[in-house]
C-alpha positions in Angstrom: -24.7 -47.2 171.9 -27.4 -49.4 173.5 -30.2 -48.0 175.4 -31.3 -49.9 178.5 -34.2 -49.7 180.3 -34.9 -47.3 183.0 -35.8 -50.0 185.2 -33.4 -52.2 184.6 -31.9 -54.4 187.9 -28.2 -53.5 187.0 -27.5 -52.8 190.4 -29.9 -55.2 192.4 -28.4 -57.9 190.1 -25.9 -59.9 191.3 -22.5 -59.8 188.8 -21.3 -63.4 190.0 -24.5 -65.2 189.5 -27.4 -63.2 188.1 -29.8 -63.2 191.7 -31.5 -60.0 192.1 -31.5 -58.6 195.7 -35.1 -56.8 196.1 -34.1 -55.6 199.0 -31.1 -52.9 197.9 -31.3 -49.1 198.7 -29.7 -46.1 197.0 -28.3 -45.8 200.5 -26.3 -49.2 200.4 -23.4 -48.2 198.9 -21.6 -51.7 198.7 -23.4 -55.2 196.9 -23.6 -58.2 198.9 -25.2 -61.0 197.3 -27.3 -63.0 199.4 -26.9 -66.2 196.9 -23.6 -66.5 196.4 -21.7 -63.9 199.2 -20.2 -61.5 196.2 -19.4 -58.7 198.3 -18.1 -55.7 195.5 -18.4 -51.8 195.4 -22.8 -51.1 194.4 -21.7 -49.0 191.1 -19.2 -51.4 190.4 -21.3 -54.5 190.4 -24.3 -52.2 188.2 -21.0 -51.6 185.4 -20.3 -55.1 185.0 -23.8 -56.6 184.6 -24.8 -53.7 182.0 -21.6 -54.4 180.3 -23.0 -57.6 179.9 -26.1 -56.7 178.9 -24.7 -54.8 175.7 -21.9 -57.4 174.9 -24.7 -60.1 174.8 -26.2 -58.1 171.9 -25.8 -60.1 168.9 -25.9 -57.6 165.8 -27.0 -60.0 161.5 -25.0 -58.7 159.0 -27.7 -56.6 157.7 -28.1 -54.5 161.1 -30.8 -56.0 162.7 -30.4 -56.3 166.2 -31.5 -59.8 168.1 -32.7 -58.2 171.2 -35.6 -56.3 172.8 -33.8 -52.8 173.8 -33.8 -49.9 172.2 -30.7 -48.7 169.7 -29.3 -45.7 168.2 -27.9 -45.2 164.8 -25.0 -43.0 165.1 -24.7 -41.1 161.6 -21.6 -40.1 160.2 -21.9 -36.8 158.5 -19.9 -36.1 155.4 -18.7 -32.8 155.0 -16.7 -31.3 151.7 -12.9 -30.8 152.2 
């Protein structure tokens, strides 16, 4: 699980080519880039840039994350048969 930022532009950010659209309300429901015309469903655009954001993680063999969010260590708890 990766943690993002409360503040984070997923859905001001444009899917297609990364421009972030300052001017987006909770009202507009639909995400038309100015830059580059992607025109795509708002939550829908939001999905696909903060699946991005957590594929671009890049995890060292010895667990240490390269990148400045926040993670959480899921435990696996053992239990006697």
């Amino acid at each position: 699980m990766v943690i993002v930022a409360r503040f984070y532009p997923s859905s001001k950010t444009c899917s297609n080519c990364q421009h972030i659209k300052q001017d987006l309300t909770l009202s507009d429901r639909w995400f038309i880039c100015d830059n580059c015309g992607v025109f795509l469903p708002r939550d829908w655009n939001a999905s696909i840039n903060l699946a991005r954001y957590a594929d671009g993680l890049s995890v060292k063999a010895c667990g240490v994350v390269n990148a400045d969010v926040a993670t959480v260590k899921q435990e696996v708890k053992k239990s006697p048969i």
